[in-house]
Structures are given as structure tokens and as C-alpha cells.
PDB file with SEQRES, HELIX, SHEET and CRYST1 records, atoms N, CA, C and O in Angstrom:
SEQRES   1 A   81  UNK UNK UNK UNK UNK UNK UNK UNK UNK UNK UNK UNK UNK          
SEQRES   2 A   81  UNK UNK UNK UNK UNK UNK UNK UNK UNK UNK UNK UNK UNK          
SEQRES   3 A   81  UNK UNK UNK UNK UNK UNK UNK UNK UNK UNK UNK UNK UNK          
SEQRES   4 A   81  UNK UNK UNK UNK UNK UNK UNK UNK UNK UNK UNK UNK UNK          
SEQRES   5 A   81  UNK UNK UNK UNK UNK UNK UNK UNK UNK UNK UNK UNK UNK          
SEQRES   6 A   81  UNK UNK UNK UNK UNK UNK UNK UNK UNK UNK UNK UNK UNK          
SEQRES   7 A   81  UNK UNK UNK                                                  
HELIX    1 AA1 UNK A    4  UNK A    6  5                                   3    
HELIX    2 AA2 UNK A    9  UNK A   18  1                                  10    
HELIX    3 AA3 UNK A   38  UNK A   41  1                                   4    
HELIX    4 AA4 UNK A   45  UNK A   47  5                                   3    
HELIX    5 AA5 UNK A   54  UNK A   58  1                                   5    
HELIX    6 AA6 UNK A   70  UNK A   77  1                                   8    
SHEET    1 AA1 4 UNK A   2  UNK A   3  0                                        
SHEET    2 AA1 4 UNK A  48  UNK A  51 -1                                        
SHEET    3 AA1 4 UNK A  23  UNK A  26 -1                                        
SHEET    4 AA1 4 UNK A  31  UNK A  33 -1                                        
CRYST1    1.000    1.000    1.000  90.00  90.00  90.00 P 1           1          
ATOM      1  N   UNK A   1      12.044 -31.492 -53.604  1.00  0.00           N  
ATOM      2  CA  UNK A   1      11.175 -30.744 -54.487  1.00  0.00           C  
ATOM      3  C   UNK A   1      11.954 -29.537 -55.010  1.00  0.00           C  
ATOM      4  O   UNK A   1      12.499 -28.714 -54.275  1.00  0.00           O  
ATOM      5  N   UNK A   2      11.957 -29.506 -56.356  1.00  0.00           N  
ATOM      6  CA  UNK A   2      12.511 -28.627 -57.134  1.00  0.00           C  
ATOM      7  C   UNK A   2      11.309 -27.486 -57.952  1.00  0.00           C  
ATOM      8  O   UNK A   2      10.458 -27.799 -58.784  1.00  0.00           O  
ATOM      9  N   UNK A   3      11.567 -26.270 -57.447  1.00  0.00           N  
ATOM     10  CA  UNK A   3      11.018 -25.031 -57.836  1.00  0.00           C  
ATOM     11  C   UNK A   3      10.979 -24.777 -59.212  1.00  0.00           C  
ATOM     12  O   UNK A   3      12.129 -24.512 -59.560  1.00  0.00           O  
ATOM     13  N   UNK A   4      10.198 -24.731 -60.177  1.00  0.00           N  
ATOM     14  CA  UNK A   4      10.900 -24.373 -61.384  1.00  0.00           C  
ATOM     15  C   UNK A   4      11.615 -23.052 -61.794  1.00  0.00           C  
ATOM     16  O   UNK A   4      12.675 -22.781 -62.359  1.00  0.00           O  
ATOM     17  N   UNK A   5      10.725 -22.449 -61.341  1.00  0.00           N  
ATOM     18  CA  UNK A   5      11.978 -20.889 -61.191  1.00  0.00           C  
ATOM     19  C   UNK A   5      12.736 -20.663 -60.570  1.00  0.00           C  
ATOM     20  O   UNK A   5      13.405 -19.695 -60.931  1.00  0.00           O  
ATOM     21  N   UNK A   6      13.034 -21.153 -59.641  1.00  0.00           N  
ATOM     22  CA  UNK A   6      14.496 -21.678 -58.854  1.00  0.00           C  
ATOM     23  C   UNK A   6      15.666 -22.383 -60.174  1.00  0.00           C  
ATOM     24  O   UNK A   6      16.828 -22.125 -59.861  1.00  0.00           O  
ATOM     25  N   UNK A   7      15.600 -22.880 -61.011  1.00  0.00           N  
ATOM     26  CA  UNK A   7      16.811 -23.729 -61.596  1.00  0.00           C  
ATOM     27  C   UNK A   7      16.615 -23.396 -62.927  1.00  0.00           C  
ATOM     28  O   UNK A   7      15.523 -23.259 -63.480  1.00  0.00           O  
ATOM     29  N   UNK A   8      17.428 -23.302 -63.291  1.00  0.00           N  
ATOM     30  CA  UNK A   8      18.108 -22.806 -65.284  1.00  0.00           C  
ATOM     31  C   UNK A   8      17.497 -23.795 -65.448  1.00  0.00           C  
ATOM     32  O   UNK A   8      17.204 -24.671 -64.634  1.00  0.00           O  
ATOM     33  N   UNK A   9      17.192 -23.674 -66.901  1.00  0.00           N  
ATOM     34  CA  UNK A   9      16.598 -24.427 -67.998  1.00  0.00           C  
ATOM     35  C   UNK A   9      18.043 -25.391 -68.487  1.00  0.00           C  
ATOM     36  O   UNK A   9      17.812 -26.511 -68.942  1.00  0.00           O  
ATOM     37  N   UNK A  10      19.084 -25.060 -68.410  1.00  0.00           N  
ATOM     38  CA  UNK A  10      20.280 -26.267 -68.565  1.00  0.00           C  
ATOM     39  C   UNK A  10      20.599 -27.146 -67.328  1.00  0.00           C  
ATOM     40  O   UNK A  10      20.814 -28.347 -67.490  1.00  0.00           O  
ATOM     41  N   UNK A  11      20.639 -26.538 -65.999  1.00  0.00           N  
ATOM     42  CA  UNK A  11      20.262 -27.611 -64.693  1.00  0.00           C  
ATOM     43  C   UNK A  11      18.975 -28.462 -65.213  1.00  0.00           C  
ATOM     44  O   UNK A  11      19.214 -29.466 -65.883  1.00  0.00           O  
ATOM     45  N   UNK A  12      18.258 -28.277 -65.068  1.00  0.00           N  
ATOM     46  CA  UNK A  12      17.123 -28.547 -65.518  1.00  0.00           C  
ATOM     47  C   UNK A  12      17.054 -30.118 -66.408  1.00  0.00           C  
ATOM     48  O   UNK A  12      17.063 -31.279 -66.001  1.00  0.00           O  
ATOM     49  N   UNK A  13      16.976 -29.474 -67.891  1.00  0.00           N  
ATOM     50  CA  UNK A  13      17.728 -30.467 -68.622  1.00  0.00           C  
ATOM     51  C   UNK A  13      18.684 -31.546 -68.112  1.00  0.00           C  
ATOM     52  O   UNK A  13      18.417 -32.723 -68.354  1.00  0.00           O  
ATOM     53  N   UNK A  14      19.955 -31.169 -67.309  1.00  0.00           N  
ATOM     54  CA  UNK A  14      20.623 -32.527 -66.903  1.00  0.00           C  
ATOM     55  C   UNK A  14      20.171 -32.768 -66.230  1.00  0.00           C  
ATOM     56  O   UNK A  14      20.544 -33.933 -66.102  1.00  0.00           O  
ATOM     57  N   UNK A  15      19.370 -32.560 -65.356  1.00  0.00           N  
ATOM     58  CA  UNK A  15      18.912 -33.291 -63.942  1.00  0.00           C  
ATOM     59  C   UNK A  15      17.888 -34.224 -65.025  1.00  0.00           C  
ATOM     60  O   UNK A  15      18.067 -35.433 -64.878  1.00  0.00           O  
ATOM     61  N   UNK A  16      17.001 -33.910 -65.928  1.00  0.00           N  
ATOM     62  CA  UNK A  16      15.763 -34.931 -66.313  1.00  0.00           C  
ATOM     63  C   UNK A  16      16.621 -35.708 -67.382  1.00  0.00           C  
ATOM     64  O   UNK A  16      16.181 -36.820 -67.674  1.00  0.00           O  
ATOM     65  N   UNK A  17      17.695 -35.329 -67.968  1.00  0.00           N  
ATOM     66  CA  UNK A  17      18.933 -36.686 -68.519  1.00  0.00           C  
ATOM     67  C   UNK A  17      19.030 -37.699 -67.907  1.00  0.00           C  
ATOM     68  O   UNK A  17      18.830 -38.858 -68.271  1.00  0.00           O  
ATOM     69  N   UNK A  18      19.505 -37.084 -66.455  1.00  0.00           N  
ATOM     70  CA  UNK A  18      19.965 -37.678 -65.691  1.00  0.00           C  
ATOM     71  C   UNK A  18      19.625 -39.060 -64.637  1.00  0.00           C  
ATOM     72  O   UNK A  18      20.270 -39.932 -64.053  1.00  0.00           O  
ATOM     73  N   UNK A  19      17.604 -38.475 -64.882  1.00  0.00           N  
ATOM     74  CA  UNK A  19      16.825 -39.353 -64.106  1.00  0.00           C  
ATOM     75  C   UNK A  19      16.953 -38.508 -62.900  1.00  0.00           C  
ATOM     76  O   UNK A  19      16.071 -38.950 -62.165  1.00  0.00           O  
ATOM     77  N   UNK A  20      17.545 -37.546 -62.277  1.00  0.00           N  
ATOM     78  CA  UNK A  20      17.386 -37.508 -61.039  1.00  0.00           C  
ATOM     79  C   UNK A  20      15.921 -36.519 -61.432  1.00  0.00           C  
ATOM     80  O   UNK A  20      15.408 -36.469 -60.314  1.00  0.00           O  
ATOM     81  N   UNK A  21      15.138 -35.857 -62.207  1.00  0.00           N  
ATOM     82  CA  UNK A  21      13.799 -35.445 -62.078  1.00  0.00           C  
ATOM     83  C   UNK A  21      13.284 -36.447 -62.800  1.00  0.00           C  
ATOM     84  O   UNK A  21      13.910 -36.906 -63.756  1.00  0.00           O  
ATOM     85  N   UNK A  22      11.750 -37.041 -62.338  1.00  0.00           N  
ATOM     86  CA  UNK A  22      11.152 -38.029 -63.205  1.00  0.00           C  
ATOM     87  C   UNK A  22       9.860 -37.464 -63.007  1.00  0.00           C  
ATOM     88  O   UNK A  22       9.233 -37.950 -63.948  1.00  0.00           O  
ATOM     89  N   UNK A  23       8.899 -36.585 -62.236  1.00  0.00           N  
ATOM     90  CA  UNK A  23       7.865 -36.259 -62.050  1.00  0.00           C  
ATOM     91  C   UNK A  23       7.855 -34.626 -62.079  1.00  0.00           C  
ATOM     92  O   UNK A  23       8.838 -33.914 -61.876  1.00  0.00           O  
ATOM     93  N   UNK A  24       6.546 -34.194 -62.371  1.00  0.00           N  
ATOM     94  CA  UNK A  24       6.219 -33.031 -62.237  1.00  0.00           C  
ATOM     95  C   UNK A  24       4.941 -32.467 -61.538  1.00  0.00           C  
ATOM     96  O   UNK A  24       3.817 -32.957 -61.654  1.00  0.00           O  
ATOM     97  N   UNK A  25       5.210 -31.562 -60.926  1.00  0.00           N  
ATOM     98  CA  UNK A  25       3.722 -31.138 -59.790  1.00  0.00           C  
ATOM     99  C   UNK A  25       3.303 -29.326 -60.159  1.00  0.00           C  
ATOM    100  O   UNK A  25       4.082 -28.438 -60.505  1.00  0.00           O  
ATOM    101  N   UNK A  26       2.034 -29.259 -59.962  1.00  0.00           N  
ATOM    102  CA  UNK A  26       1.228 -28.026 -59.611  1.00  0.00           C  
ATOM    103  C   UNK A  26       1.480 -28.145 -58.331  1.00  0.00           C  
ATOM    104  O   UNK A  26       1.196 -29.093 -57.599  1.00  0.00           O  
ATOM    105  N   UNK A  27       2.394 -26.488 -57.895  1.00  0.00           N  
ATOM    106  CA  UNK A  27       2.538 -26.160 -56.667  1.00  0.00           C  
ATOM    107  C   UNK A  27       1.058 -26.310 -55.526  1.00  0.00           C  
ATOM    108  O   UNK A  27       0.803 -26.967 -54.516  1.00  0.00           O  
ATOM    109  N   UNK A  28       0.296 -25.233 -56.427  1.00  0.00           N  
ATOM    110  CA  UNK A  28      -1.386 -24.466 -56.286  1.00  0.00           C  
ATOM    111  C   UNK A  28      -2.101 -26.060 -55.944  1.00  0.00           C  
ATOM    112  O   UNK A  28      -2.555 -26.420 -54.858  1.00  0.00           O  
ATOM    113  N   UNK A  29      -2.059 -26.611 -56.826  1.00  0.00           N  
ATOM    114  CA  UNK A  29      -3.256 -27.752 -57.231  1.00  0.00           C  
ATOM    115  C   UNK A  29      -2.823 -28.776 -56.142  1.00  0.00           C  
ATOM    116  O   UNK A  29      -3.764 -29.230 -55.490  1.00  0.00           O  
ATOM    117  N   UNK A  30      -1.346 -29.314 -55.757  1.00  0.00           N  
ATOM    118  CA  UNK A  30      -0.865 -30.217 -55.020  1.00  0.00           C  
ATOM    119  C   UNK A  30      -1.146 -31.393 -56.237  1.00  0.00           C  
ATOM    120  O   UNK A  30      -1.824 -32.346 -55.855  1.00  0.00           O  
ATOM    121  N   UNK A  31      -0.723 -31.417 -57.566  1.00  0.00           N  
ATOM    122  CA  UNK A  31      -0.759 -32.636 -58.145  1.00  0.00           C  
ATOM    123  C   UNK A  31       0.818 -32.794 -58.826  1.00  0.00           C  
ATOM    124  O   UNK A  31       1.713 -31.951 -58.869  1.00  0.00           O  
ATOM    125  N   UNK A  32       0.801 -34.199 -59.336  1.00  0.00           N  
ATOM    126  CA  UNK A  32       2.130 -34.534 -59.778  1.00  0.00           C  
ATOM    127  C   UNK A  32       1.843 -35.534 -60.585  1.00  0.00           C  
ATOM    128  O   UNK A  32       0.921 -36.324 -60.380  1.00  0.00           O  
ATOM    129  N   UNK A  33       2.806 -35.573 -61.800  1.00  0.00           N  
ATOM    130  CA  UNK A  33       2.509 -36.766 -62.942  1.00  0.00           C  
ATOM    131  C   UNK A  33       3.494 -36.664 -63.141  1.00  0.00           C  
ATOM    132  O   UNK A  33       4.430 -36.267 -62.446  1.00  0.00           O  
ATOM    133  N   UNK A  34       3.369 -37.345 -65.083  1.00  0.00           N  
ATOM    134  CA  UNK A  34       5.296 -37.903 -65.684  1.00  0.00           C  
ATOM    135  C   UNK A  34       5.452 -35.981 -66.043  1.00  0.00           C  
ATOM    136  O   UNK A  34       4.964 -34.957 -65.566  1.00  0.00           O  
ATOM    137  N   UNK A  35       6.362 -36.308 -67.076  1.00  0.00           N  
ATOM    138  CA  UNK A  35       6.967 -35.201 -67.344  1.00  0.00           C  
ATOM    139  C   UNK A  35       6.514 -35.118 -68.795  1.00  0.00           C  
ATOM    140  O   UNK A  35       6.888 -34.138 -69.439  1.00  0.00           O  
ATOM    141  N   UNK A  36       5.697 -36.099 -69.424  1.00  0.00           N  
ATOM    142  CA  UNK A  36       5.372 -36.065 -70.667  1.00  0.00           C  
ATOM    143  C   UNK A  36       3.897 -35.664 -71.019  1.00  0.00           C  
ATOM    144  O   UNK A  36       3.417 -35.590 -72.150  1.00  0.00           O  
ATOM    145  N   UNK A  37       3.196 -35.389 -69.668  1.00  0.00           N  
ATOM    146  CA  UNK A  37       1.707 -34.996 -69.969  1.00  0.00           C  
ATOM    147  C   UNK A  37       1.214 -33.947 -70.021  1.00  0.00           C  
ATOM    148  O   UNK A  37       1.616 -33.089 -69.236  1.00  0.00           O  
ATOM    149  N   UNK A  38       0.339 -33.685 -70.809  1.00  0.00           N  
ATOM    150  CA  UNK A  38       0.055 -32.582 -71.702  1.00  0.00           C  
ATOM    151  C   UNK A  38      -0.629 -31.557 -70.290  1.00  0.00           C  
ATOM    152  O   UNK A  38      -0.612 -30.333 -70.161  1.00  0.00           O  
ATOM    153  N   UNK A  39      -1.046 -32.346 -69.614  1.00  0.00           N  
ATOM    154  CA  UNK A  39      -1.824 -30.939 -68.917  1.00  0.00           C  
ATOM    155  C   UNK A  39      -0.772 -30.433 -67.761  1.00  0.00           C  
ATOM    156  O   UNK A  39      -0.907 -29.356 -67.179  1.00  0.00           O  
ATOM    157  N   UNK A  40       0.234 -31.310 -67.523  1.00  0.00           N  
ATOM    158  CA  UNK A  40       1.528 -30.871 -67.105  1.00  0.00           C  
ATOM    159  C   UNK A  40       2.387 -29.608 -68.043  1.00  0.00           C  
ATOM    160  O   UNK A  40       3.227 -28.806 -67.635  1.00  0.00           O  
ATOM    161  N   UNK A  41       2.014 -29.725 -68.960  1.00  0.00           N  
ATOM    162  CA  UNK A  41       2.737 -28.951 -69.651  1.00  0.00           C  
ATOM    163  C   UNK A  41       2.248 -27.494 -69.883  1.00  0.00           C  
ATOM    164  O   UNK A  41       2.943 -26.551 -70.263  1.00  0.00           O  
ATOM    165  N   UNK A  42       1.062 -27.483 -69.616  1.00  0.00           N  
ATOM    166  CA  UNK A  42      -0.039 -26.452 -69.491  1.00  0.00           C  
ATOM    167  C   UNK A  42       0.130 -25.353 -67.789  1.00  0.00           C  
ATOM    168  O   UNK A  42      -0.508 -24.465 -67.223  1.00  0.00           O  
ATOM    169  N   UNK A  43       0.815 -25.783 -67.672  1.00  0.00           N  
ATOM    170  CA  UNK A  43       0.629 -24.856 -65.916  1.00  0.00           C  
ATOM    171  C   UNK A  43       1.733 -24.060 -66.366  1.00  0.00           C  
ATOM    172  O   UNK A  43       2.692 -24.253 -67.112  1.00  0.00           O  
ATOM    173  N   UNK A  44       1.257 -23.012 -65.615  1.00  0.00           N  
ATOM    174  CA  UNK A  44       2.542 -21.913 -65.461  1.00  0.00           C  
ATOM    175  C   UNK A  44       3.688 -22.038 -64.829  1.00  0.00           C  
ATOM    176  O   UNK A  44       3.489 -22.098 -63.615  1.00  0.00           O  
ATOM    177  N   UNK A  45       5.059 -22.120 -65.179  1.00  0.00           N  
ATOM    178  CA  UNK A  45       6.542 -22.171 -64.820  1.00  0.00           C  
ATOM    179  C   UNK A  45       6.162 -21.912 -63.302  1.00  0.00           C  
ATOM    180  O   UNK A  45       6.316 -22.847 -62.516  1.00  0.00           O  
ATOM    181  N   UNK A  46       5.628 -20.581 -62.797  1.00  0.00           N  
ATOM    182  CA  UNK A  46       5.596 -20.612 -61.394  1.00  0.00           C  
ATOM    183  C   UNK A  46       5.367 -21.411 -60.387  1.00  0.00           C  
ATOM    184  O   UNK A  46       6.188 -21.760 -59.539  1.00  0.00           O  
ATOM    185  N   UNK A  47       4.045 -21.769 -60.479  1.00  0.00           N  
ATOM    186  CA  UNK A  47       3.349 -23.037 -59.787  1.00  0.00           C  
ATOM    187  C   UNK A  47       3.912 -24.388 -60.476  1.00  0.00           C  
ATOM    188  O   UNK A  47       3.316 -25.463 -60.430  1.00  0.00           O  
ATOM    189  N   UNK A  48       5.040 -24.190 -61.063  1.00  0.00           N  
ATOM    190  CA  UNK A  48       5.674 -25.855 -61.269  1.00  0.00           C  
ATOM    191  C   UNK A  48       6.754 -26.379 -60.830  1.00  0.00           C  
ATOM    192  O   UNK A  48       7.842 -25.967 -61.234  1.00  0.00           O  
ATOM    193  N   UNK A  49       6.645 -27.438 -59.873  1.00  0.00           N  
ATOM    194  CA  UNK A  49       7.609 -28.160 -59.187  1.00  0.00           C  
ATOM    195  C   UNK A  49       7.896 -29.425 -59.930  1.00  0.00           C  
ATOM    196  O   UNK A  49       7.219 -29.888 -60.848  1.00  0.00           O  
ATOM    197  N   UNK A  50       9.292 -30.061 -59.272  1.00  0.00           N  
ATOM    198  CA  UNK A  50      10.268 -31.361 -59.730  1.00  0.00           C  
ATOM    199  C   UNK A  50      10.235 -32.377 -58.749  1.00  0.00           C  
ATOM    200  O   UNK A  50      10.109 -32.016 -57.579  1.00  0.00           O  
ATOM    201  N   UNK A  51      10.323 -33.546 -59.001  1.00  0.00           N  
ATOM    202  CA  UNK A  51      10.310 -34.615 -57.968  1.00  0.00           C  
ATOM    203  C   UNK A  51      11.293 -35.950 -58.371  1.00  0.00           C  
ATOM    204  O   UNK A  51      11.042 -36.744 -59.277  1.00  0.00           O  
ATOM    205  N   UNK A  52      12.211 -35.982 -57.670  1.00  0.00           N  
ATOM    206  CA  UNK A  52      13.020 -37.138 -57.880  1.00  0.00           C  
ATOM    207  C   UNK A  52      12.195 -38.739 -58.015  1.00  0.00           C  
ATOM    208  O   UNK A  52      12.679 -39.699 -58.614  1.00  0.00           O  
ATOM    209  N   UNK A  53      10.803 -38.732 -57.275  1.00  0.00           N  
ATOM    210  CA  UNK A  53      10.477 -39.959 -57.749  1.00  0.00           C  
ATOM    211  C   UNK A  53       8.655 -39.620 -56.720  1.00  0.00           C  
ATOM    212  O   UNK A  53       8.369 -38.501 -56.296  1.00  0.00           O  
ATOM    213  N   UNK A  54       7.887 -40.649 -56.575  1.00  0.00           N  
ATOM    214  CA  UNK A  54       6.883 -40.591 -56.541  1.00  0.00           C  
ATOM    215  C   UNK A  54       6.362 -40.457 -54.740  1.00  0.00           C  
ATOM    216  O   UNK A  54       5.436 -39.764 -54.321  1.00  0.00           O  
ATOM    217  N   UNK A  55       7.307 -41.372 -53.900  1.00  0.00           N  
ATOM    218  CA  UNK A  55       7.625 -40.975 -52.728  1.00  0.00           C  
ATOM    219  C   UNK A  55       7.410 -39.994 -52.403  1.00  0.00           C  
ATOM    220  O   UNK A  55       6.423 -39.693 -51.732  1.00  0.00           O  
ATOM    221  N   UNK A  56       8.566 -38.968 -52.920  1.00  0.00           N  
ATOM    222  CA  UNK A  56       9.182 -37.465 -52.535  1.00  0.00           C  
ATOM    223  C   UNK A  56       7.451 -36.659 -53.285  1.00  0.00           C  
ATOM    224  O   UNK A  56       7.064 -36.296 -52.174  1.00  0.00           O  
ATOM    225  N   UNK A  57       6.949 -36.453 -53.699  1.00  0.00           N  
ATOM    226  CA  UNK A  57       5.833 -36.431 -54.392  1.00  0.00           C  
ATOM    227  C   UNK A  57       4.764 -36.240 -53.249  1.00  0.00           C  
ATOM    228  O   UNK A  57       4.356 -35.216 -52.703  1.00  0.00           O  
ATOM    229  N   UNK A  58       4.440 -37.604 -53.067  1.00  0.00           N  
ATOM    230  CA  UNK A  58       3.466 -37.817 -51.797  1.00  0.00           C  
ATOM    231  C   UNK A  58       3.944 -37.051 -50.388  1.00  0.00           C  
ATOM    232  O   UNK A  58       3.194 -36.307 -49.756  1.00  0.00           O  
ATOM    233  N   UNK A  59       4.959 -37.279 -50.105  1.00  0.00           N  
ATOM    234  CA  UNK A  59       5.255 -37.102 -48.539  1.00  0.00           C  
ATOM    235  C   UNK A  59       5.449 -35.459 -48.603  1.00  0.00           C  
ATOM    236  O   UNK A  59       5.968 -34.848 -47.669  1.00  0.00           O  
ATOM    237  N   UNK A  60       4.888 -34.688 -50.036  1.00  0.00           N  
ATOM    238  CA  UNK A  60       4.915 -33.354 -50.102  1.00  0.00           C  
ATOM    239  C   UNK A  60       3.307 -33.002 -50.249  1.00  0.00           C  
ATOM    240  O   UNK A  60       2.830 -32.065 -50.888  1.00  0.00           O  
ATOM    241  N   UNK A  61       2.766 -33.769 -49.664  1.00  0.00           N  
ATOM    242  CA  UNK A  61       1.339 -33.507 -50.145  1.00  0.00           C  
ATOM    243  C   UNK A  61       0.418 -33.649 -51.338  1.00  0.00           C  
ATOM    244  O   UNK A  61      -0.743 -33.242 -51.353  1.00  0.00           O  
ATOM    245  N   UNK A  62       1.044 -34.273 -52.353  1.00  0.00           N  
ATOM    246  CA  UNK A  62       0.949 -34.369 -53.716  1.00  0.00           C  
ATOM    247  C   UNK A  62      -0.040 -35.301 -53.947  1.00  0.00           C  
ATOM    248  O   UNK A  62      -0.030 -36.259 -53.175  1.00  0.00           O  
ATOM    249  N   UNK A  63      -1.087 -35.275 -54.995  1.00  0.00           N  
ATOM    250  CA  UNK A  63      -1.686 -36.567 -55.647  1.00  0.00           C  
ATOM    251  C   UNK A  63      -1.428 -37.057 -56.885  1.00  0.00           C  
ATOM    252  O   UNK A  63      -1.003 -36.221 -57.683  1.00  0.00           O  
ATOM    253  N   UNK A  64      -1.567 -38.231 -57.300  1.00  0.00           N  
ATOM    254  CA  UNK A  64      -1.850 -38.195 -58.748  1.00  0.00           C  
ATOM    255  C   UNK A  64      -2.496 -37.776 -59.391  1.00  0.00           C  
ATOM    256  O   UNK A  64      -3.659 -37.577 -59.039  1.00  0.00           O  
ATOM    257  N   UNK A  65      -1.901 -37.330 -61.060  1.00  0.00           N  
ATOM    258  CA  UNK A  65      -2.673 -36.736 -61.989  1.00  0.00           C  
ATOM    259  C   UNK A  65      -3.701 -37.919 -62.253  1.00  0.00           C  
ATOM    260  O   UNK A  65      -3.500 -39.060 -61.838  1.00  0.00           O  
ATOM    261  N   UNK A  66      -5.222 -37.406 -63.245  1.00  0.00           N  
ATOM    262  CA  UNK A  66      -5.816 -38.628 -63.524  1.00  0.00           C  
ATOM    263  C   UNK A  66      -5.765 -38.219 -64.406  1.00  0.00           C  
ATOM    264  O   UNK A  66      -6.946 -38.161 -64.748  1.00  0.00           O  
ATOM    265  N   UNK A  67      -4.839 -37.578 -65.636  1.00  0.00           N  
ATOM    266  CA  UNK A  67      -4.813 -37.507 -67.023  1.00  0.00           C  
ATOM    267  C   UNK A  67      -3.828 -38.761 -67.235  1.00  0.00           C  
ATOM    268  O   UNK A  67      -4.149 -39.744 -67.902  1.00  0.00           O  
ATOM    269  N   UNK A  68      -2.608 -38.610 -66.598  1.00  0.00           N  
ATOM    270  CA  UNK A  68      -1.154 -39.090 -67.274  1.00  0.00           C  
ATOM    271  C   UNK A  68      -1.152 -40.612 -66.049  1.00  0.00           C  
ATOM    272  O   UNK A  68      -0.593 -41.646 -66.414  1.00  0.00           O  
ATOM    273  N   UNK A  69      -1.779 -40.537 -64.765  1.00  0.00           N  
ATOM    274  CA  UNK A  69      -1.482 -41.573 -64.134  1.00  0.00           C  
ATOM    275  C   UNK A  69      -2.945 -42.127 -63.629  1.00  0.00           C  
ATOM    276  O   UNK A  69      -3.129 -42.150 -62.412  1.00  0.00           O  
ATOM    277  N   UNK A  70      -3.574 -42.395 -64.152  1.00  0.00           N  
ATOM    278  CA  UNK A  70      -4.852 -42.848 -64.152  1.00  0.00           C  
ATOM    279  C   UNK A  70      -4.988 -43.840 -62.982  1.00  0.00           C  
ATOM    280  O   UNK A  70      -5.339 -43.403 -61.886  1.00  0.00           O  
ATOM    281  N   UNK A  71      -4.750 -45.052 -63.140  1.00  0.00           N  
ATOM    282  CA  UNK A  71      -4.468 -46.088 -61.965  1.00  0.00           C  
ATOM    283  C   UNK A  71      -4.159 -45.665 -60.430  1.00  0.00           C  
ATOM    284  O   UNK A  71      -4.729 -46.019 -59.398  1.00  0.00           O  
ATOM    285  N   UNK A  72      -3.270 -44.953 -60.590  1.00  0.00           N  
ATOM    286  CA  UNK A  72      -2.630 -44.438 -59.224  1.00  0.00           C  
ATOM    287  C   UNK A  72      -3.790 -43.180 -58.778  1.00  0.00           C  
ATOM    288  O   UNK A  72      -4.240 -42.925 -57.661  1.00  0.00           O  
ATOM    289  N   UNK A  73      -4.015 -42.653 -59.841  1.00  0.00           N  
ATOM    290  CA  UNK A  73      -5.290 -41.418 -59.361  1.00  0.00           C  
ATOM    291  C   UNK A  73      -6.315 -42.248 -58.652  1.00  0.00           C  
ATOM    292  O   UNK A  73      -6.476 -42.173 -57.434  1.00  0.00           O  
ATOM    293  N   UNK A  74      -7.154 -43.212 -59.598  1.00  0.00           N  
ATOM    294  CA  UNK A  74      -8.158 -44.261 -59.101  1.00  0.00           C  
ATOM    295  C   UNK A  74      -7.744 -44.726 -57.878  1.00  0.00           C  
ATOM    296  O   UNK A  74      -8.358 -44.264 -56.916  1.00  0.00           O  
ATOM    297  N   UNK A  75      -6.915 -45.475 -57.666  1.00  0.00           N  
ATOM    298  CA  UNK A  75      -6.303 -46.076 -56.177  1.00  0.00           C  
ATOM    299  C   UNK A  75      -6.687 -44.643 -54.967  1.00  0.00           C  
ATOM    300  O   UNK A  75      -7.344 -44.722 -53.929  1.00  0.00           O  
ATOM    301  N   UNK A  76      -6.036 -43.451 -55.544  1.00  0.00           N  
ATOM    302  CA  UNK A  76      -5.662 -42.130 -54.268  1.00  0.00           C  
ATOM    303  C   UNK A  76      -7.442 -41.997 -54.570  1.00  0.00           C  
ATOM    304  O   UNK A  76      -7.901 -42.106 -53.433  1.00  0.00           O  
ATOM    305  N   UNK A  77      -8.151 -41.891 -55.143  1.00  0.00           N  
ATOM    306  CA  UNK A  77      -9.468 -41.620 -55.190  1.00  0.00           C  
ATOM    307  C   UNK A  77     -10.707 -42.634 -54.680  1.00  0.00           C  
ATOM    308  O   UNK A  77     -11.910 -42.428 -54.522  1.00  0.00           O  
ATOM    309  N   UNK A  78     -10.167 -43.396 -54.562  1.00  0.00           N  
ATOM    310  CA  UNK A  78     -10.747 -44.527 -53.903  1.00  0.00           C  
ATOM    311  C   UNK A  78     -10.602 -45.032 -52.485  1.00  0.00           C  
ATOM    312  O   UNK A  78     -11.011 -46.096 -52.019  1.00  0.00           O  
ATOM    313  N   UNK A  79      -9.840 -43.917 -51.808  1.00  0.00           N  
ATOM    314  CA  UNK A  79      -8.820 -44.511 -50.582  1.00  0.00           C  
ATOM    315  C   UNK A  79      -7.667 -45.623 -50.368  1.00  0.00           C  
ATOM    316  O   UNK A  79      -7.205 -46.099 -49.331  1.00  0.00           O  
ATOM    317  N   UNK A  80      -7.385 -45.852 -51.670  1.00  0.00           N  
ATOM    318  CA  UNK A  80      -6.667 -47.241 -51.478  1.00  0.00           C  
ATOM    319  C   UNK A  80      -5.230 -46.604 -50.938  1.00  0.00           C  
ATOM    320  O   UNK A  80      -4.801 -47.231 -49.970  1.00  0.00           O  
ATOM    321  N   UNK A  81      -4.486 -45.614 -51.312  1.00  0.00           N  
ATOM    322  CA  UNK A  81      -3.643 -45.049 -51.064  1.00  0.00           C  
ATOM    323  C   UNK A  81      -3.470 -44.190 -49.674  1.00  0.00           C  
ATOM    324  O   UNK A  81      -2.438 -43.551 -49.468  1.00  0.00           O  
TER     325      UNK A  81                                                      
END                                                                             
């Protein structure tokens, strides 16, 4: 899990080139989605964390968004997860 105010905006950038960031989380909220959803994009730099993949995500306490990952929210909301 990557801090967002912890890492430059050019780390940053290559790491999500790179694939090694593919998700994004509300510290506060404990949620995580893609990197392309709008209400992701809406939280404050502070409370925003990085996640190499969906795993690393969960085993941090994390849920799915039900804006950007709907299915996977339904599943964690349903107990299936």
C-alpha cells in the first residue's frame, strides 16, 4: 500500500505506466476501485492510497467500490466474499 503523499507525482506516474499501481483506496472509508473512477477521483490526496492489485487491497482491510466495481461490491455485500 502506497500513501499518496508519500510519492511524487512522477513516481507515481511510472509506477501506474508501469502496472505496478492498478487500484486505488480511501484510507478513512477502507474502499478501493480502478484508477479511472470518478468518485475515486473525488477524495482528498491525503486519505488516498495505491494497490498493486486487488489481493494487497483486501488483506488491507479494503472493500469494493460499488460505483466502479459493482459485481465485486455485490459479491462483498452479500457475503459471498
Amino acid at each position: 500500500m502506497i500513501e499518496h503523499n508519500k510519492i511524487s507525482d512522477s513516481d507515481l506516474r511510472n509506477k501506474i505506466k508501469n502496472a505496478e499501481i492498478c487500484f486505488g483506496g480511501n484510507r478513512k472509508l477502507k474502499i478501493y476501485g480502478t484508477l479511472k473512477c470518478s468518485s475515486g477521483k473525488r477524495m482528498k490526496r491525503k486519505n488516498r492510497v495505491f494497490f498493486s492489485s486487488e489481493n494487497e487491497a483486501k488483506q488491507n482491510g479494503f472493500r469494493p467500490c460499488g460505483h466502479c466495481m459493482k459485481p465485486e461490491y455485490l459479491n462483498w455485500k452479500n457475503g459471498l466474499i
